[in-house]
LOKOLLUM-583404 format. One record per residue (C-alpha): residue number from 1; residue in three letters; x, y, z. Coordinates in nm, 4 decimals. Layout:
% residues N
+------+-------+----------+----------+----------+
: nunu : zakol :       px :       py :       pz :
+------+-------+----------+----------+----------+
:  NUM :   ALA :        X :        Y :        Z :
...
+------+-------+----------+----------+----------+
***
This chain:
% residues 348
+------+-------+----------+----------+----------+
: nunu : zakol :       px :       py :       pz :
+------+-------+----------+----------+----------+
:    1 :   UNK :   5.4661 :  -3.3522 :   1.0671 :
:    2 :   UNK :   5.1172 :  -3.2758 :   1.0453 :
:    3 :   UNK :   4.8828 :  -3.2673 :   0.6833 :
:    4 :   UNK :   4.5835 :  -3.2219 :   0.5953 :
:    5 :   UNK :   4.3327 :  -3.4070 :   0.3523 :
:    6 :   UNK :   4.0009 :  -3.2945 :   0.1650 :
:    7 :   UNK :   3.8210 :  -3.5722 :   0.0507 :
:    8 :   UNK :   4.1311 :  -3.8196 :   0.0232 :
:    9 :   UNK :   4.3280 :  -3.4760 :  -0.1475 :
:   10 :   UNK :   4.5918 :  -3.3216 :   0.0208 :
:   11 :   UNK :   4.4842 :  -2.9969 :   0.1541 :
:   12 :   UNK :   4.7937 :  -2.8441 :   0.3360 :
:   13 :   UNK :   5.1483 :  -2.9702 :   0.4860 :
:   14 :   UNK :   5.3984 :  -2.7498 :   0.6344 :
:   15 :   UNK :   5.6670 :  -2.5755 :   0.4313 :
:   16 :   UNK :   5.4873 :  -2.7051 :   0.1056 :
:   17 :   UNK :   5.4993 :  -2.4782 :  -0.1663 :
:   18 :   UNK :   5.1155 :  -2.4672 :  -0.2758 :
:   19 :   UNK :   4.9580 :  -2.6581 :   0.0459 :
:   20 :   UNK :   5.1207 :  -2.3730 :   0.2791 :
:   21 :   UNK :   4.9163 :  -2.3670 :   0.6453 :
:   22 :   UNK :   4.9440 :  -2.0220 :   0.7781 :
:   23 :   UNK :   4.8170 :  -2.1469 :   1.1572 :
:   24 :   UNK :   4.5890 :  -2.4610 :   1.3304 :
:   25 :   UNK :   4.5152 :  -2.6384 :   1.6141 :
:   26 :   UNK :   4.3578 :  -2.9280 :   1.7112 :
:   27 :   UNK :   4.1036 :  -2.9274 :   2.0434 :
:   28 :   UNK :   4.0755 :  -3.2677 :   2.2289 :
:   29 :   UNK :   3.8676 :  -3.2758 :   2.5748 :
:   30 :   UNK :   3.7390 :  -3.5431 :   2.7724 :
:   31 :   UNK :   3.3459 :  -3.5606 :   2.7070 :
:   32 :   UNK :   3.3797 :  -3.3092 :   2.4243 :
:   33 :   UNK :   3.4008 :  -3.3674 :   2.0820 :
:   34 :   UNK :   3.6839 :  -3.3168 :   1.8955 :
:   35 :   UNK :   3.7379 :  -2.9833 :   1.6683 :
:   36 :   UNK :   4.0288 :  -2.8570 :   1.4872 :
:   37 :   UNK :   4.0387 :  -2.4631 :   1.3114 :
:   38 :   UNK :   4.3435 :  -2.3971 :   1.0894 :
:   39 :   UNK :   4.4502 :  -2.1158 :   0.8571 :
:   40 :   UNK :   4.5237 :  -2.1481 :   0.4812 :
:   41 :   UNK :   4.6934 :  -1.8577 :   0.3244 :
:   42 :   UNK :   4.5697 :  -1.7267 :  -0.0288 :
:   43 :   UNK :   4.8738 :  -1.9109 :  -0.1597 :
:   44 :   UNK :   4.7172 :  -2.2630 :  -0.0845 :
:   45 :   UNK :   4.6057 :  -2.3531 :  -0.4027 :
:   46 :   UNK :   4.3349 :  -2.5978 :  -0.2303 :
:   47 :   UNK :   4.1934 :  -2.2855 :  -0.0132 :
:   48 :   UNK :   3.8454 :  -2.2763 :  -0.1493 :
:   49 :   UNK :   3.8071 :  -2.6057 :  -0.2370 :
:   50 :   UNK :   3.6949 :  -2.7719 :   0.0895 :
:   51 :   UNK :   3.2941 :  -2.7457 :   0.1492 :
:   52 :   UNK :   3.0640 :  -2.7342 :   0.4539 :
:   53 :   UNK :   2.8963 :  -2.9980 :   0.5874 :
:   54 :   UNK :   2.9661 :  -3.1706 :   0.2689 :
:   55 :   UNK :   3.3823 :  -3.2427 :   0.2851 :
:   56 :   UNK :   3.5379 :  -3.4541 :   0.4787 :
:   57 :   UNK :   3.8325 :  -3.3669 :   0.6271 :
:   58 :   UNK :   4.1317 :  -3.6029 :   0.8030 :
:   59 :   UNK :   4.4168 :  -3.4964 :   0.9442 :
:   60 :   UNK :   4.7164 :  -3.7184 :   0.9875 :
:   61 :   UNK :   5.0254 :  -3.7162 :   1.2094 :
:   62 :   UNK :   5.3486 :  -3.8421 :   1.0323 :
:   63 :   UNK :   5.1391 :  -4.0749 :   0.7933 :
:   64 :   UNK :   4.8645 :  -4.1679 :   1.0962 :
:   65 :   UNK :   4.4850 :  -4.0236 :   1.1175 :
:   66 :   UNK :   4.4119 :  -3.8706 :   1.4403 :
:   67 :   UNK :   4.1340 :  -3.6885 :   1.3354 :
:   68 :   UNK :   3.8499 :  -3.6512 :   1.0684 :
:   69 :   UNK :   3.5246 :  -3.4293 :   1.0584 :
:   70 :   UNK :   3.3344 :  -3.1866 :   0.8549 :
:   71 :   UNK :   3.3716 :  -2.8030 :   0.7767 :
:   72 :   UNK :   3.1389 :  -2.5882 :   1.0280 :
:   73 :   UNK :   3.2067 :  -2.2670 :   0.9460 :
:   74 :   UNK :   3.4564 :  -2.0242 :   0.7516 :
:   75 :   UNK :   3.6228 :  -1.6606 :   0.7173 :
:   76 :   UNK :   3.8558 :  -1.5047 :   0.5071 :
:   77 :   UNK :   4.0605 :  -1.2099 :   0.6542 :
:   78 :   UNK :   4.2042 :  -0.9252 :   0.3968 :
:   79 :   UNK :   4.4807 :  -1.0795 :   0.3098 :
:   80 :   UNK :   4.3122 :  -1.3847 :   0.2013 :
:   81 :   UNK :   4.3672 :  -1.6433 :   0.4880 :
:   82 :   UNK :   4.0802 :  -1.8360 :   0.4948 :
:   83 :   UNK :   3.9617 :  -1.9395 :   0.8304 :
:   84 :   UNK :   3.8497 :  -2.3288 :   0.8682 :
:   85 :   UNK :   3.6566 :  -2.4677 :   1.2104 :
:   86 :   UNK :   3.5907 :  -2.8148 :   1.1532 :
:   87 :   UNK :   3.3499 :  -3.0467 :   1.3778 :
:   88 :   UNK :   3.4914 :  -3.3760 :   1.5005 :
:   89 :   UNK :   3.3054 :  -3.6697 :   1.3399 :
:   90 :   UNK :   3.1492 :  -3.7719 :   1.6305 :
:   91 :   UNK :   2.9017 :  -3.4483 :   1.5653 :
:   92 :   UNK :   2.8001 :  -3.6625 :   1.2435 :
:   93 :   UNK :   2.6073 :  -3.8757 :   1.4527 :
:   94 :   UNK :   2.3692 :  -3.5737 :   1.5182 :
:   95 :   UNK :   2.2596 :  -3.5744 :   1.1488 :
:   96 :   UNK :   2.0117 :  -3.8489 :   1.2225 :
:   97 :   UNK :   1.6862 :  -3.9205 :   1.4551 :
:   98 :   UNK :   1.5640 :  -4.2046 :   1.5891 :
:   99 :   UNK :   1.1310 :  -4.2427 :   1.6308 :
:  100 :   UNK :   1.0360 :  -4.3386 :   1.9896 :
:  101 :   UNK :   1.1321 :  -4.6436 :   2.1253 :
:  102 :   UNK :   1.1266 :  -4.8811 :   2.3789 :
:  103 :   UNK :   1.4433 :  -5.1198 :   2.5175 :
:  104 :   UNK :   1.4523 :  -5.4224 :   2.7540 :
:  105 :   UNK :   1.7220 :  -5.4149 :   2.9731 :
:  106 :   UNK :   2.0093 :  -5.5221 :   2.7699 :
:  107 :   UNK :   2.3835 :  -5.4612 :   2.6992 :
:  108 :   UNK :   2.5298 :  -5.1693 :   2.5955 :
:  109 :   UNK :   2.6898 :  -5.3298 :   2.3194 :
:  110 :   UNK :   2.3742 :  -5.4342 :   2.1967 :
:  111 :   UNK :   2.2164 :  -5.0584 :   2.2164 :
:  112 :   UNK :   2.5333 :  -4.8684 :   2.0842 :
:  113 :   UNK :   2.5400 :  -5.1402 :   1.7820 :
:  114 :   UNK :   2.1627 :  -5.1286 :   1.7310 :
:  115 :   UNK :   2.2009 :  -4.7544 :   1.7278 :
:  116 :   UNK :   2.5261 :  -4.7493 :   1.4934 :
:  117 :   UNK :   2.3466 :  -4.9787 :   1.2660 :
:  118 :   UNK :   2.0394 :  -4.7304 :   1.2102 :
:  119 :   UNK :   2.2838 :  -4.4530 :   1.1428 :
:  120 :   UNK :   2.5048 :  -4.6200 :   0.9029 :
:  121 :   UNK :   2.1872 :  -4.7068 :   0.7068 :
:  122 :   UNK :   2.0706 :  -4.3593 :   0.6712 :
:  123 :   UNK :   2.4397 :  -4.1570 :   0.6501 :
:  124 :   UNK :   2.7003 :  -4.1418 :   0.3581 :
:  125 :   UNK :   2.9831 :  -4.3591 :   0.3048 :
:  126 :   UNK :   3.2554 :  -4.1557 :   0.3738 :
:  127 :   UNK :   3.0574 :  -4.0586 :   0.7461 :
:  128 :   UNK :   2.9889 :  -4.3907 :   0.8390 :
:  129 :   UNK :   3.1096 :  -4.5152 :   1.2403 :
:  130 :   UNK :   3.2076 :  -4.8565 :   1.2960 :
:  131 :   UNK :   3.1639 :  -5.0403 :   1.6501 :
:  132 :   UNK :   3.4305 :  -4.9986 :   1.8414 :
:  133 :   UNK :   3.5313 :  -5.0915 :   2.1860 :
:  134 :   UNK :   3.2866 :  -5.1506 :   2.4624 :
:  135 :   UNK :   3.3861 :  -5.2262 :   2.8520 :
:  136 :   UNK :   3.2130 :  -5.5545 :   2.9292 :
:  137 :   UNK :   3.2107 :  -5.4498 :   3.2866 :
:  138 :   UNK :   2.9902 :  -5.1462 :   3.2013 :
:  139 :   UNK :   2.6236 :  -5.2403 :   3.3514 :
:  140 :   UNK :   2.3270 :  -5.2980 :   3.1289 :
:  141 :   UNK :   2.1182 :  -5.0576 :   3.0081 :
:  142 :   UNK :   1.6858 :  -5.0175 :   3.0329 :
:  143 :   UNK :   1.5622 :  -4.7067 :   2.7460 :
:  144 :   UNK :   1.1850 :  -4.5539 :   2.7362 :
:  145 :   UNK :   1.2508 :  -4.2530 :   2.4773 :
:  146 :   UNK :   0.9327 :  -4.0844 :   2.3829 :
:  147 :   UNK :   1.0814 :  -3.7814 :   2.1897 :
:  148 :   UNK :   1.2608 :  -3.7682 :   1.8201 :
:  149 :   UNK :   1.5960 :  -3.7519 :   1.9450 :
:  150 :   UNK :   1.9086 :  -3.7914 :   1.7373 :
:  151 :   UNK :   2.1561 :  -4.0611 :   1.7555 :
:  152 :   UNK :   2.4287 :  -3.8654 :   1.9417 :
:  153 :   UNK :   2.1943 :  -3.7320 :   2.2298 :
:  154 :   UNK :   2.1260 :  -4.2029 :   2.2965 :
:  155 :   UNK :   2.4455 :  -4.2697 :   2.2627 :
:  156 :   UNK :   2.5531 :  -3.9891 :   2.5172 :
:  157 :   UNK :   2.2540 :  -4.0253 :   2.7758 :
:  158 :   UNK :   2.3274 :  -4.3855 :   2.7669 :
:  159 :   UNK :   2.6880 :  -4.3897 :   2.8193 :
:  160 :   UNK :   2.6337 :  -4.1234 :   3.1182 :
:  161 :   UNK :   2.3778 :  -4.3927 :   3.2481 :
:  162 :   UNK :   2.5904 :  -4.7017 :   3.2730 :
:  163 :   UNK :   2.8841 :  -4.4478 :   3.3849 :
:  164 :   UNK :   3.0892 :  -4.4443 :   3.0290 :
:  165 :   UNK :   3.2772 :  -4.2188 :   2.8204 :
:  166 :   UNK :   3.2099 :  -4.2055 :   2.4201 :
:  167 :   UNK :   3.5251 :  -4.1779 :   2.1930 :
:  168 :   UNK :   3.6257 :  -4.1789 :   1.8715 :
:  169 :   UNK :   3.9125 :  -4.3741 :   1.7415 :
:  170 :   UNK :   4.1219 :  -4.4148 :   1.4156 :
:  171 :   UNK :   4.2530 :  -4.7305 :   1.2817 :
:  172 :   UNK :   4.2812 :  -4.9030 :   0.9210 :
:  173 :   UNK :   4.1448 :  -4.6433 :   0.7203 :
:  174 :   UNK :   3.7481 :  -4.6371 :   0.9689 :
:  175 :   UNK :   3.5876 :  -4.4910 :   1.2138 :
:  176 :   UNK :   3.5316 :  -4.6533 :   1.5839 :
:  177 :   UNK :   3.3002 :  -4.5378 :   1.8323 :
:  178 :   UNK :   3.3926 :  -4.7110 :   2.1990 :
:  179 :   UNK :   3.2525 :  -4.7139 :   2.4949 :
:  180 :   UNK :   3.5324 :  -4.6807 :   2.8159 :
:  181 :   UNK :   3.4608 :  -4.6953 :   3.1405 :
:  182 :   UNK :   3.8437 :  -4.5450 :   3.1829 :
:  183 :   UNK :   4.1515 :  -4.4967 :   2.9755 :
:  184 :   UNK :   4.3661 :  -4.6674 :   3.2019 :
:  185 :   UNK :   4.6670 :  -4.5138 :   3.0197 :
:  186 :   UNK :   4.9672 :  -4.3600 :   3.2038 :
:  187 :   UNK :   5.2179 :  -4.1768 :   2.9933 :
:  188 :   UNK :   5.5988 :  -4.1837 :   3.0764 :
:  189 :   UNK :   5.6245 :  -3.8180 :   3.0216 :
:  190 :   UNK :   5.5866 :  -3.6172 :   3.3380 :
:  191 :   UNK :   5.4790 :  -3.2575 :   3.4240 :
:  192 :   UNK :   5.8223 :  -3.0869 :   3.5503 :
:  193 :   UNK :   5.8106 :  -2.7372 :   3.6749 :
:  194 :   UNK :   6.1394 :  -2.7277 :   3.6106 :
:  195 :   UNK :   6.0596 :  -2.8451 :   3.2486 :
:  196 :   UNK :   5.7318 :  -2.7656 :   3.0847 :
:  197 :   UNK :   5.4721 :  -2.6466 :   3.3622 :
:  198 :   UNK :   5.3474 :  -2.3594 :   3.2487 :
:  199 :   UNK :   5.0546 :  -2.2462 :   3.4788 :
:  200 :   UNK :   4.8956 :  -2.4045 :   3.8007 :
:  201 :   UNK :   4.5788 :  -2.2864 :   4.0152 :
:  202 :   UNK :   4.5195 :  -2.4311 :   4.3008 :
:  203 :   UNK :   4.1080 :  -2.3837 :   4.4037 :
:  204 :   UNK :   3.8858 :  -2.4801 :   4.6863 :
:  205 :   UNK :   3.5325 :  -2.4056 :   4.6852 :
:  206 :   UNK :   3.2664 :  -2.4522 :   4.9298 :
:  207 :   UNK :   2.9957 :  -2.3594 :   4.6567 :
:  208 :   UNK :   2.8872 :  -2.7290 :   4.6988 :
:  209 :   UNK :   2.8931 :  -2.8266 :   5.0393 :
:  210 :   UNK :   2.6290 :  -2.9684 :   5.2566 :
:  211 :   UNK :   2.6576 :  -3.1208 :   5.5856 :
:  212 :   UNK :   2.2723 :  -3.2835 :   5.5856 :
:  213 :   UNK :   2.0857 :  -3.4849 :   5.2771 :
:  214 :   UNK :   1.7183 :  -3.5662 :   5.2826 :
:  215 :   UNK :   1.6800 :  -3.7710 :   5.0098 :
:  216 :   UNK :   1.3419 :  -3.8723 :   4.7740 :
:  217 :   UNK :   1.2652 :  -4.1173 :   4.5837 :
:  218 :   UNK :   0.9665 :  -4.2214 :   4.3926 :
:  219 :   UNK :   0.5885 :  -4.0748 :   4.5087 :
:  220 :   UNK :   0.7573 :  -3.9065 :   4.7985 :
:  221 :   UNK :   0.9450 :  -4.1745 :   4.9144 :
:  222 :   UNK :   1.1799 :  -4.1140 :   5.2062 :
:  223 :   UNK :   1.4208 :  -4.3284 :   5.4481 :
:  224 :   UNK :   1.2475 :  -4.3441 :   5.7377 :
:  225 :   UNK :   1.1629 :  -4.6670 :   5.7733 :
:  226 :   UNK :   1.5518 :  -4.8046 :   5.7226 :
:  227 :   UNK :   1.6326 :  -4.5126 :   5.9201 :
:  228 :   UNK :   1.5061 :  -4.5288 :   6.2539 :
:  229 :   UNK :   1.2168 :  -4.2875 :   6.1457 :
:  230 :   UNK :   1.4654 :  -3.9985 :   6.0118 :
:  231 :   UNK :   1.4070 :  -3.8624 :   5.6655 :
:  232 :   UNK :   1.7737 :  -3.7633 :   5.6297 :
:  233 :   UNK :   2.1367 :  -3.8293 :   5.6718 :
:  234 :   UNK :   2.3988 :  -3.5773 :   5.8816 :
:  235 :   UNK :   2.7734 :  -3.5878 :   5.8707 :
:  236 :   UNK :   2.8363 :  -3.5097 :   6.2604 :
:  237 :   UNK :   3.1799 :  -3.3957 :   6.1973 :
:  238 :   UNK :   3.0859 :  -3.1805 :   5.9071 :
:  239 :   UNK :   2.8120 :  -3.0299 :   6.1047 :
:  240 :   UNK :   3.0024 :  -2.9403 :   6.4278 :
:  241 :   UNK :   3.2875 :  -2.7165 :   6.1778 :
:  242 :   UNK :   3.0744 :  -2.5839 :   5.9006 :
:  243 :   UNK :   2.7029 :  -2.6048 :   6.1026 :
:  244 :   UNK :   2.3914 :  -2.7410 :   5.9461 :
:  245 :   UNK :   2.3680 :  -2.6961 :   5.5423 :
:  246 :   UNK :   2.1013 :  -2.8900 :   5.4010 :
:  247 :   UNK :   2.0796 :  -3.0535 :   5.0868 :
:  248 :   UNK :   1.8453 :  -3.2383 :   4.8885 :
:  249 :   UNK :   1.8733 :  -3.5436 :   4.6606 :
:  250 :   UNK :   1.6052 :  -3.7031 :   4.3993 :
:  251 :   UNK :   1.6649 :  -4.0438 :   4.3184 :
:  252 :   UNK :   1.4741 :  -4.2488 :   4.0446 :
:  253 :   UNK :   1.4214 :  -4.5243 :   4.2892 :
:  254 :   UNK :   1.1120 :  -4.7110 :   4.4935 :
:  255 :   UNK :   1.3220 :  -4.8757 :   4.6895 :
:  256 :   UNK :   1.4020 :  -4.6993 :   5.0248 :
:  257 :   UNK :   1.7254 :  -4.9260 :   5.1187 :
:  258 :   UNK :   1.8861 :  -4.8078 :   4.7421 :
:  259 :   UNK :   1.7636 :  -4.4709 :   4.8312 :
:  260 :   UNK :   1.9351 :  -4.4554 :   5.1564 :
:  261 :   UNK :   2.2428 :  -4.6057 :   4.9800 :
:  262 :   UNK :   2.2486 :  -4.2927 :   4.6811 :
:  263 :   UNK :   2.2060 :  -4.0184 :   4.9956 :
:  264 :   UNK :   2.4992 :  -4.2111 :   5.1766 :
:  265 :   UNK :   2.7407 :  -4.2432 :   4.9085 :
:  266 :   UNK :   2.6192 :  -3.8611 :   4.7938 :
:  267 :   UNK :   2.6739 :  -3.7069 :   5.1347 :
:  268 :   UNK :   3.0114 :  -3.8111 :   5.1229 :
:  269 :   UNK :   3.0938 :  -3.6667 :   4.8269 :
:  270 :   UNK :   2.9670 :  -3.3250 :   4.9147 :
:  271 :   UNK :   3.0202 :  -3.2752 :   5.3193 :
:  272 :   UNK :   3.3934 :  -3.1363 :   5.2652 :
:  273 :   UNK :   3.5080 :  -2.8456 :   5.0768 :
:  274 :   UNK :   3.6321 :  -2.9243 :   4.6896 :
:  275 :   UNK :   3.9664 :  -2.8166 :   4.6259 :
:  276 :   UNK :   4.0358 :  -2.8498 :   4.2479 :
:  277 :   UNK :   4.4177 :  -2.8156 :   4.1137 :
:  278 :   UNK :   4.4144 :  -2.7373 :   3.7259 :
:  279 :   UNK :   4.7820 :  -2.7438 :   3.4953 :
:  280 :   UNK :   4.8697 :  -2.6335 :   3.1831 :
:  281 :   UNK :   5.1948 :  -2.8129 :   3.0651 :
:  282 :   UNK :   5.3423 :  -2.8296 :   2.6881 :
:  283 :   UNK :   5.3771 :  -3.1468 :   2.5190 :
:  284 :   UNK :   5.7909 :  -3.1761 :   2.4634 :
:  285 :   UNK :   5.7212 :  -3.4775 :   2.2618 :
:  286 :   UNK :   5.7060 :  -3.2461 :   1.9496 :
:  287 :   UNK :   6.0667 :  -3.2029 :   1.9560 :
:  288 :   UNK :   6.1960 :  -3.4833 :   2.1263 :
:  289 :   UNK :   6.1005 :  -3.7966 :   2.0044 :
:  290 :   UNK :   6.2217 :  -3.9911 :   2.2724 :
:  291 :   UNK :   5.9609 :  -3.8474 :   2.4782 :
:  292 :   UNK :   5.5553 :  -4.0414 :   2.4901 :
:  293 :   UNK :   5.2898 :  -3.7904 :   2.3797 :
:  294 :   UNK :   5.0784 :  -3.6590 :   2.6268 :
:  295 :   UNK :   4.6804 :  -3.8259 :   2.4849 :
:  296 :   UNK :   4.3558 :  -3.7318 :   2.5884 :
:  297 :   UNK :   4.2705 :  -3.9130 :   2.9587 :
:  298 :   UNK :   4.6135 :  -4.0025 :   3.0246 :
:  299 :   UNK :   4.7175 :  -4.0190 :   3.3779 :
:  300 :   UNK :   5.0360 :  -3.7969 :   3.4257 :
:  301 :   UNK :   5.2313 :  -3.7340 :   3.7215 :
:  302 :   UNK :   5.2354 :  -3.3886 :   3.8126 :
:  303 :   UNK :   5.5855 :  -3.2664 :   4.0105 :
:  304 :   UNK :   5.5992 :  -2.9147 :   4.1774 :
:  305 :   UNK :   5.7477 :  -2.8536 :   4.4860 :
:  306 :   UNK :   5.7470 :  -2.5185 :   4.5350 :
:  307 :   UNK :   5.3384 :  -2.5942 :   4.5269 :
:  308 :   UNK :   5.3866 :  -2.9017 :   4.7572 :
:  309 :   UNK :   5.2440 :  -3.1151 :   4.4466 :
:  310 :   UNK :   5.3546 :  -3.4900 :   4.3346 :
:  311 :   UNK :   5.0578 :  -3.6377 :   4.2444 :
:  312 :   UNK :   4.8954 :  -3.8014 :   3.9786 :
:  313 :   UNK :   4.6565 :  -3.6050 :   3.7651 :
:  314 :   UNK :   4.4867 :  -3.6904 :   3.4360 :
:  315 :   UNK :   4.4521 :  -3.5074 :   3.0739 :
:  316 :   UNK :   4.1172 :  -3.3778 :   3.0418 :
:  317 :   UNK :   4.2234 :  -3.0924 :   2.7322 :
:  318 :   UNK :   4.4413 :  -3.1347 :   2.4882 :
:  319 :   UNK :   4.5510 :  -2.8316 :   2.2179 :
:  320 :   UNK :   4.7781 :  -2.9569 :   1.9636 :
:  321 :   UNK :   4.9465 :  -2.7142 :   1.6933 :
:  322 :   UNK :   4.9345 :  -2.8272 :   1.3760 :
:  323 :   UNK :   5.2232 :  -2.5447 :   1.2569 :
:  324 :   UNK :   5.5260 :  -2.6774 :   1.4927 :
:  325 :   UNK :   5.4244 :  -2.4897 :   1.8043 :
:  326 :   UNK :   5.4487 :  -2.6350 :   2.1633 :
:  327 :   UNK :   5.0683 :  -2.8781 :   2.2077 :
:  328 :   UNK :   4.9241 :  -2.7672 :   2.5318 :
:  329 :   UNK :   4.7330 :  -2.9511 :   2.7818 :
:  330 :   UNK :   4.5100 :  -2.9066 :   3.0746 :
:  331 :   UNK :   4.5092 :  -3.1450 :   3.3792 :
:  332 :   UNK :   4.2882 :  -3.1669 :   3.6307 :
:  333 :   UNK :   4.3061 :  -3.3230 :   4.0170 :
:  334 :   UNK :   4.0365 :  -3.2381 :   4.2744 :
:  335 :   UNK :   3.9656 :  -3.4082 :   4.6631 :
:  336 :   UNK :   3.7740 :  -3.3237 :   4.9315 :
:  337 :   UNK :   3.9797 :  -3.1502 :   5.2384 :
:  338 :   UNK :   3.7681 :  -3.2588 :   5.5121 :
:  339 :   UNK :   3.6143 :  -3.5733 :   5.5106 :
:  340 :   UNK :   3.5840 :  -3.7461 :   5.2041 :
:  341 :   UNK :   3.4268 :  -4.0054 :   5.3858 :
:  342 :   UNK :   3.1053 :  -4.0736 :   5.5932 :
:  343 :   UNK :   3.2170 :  -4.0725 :   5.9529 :
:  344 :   UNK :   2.9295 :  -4.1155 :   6.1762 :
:  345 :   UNK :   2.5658 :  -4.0913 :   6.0261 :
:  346 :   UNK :   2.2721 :  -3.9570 :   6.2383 :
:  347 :   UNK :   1.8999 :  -3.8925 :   6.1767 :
:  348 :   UNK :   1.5957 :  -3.7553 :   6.3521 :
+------+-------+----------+----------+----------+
***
């Protein structure tokens, strides 16, 4: 069962005369920041005590935290519902800037702690984000910011840097901010058609595709000299079906063997068409126990023959009722159908 708190008070439970909850859900994404909005009836006798920005609202699942933020915005309708949407607490981060700065290369445990540290400093005790987990194997980090940015926007441009995901986790009664490189997670519970699929669409777009990169790096820098005195990169087999579509790729770089390298690896991932395969499933684990919740960058195996699927696919949305409906989740699967690899490269 799912309850609410406001500021350590109990602010609704199903069924519970004086706490009723009229509707809610809780939105969970991959990249995204977490958000719940949930109904409380004029009956709730907490319904206008919660305040924005300033409360701090948790929401627990049978006794456990799984989320906590701060009210964004309200409505009441005319009956007297009152409409909450609340912010995930990793939007709390935004509330402070950092001054320019420069950074050494170093680890990104030491930036995300030096950040955390000047945050906690300047935020309130009941908003305050503990280190969490960071992936060793995540590569170190170099910063020159010259603008007043906040402490979110770092902490995001440097885990897309290194190639990390931010998330916020619950345990003892704090906050944790880690740093994955994956979630490495696979859940027991399948996707069954014959069980709790509820919609599939199966895409393939060619929006993307190029069949020749000519890529530059600093001060005009090209590949010809590691390239036999071409300035770009083909995909013969890509060429000869689709014909010549060219493409261009910037690269932070002054080194024309690492340049070569980014077009290379970037060529491959664009020189086929993108077929994308997204599922909406309900989480059964809400009435049978026995069953492992579906969590936010799960891997999942996905079964539907009469789509000619069995394939692994991962959570990237997650929409959990707070109210005893059915949780609903979006997974997402995408390849490349023609050659998601770099057969034979030419230049010229």
């Amino acid at each position: 069962m799912y309850a609410g708190y406001t500021d350590g008070t109990l602010l609704f439970a199903v069924g519970m005369d004086g706490r009723e909850i009229s509707a809610g859900t809780l939105h969970r994404a991959v990249g995204e920041i977490d958000s719940a909005d949930f109904v409380l009836p004029a009956s709730n006798a907490m319904r206008d005590v919660p305040i924005k920005r300033a409360s701090v609202i948790s929401i627990q699942k049978d006794g456990v935290e799984i989320f906590r933020g701060s009210v964004a915005d309200t409505s009441t309708d005319l009956r007297g519902g009152r409409t909450y949407s609340v912010d995930g607490a990793m939007l709390w981060l935004a509330d402070i800037r950092k001054p320019p700065f420069v950074m050494t290369e170093d680890t990104v445990t030491y930036y995300v702690t030096a950040l955390l540290t000047q945050y906690n400093a300047a935020c309130l005790p009941a908003k305050q984000i503990q280190l969490g987990t960071i992936d060793t194997t995540l590569p170190s980090l170099a910063v020159e910011q010259t603008e007043y940015k906040t402490i979110l926007a770092l902490l995001q441009e440097g885990a897309q840097a290194v190639g990390g995901t931010l998330r916020i986790r619950y345990a003892d009664g704090g906050i944790y901010l880690d740093v994955l490189k994956s979630y490495n997670h696979r859940c027991a519970q399948q996707v069954d058609i014959r069980k709790n699929l509820l919609d599939l669409t199966d895409k393939i777009d060619g929006a993307d595709l190029i069949t020749r990169v000519y890529p530059i790096g600093k001060d005009g820098l090209t590949i010809a000299s590691v390239n036999d005195g071409a300035t770009y990169l083909a995909n013969a087999a890509a060429e000869a079906l689709y014909g010549r579509i060219d493409g261009t790729l910037r690269v932070d770089t002054g080194d024309a063997t690492a340049l070569k390298v980014a077009a290379a690896t970037y060529l491959a991932q664009h020189c086929g068409l993108s077929r994308g395969i997204q599922v909406s499933a309900a989480d059964l684990s809400g009435t049978d126990i026995t069953l492992e919740p579906y969590r936010i960058g799960d891997s999942v195996r996905v079964v539907s023959p009469p789509h000619g699927i069995d394939t692994i696919m991962t959570v990237s949305k997650l929409d959990t009722s707070l109210v005893g409906d059915k949780g609903t989740m979006t997974l997402g699967w995408s390849s490349k159908t023609l050659t998601g690899i770099i057969g034979k490269m030419e230049g010229g």
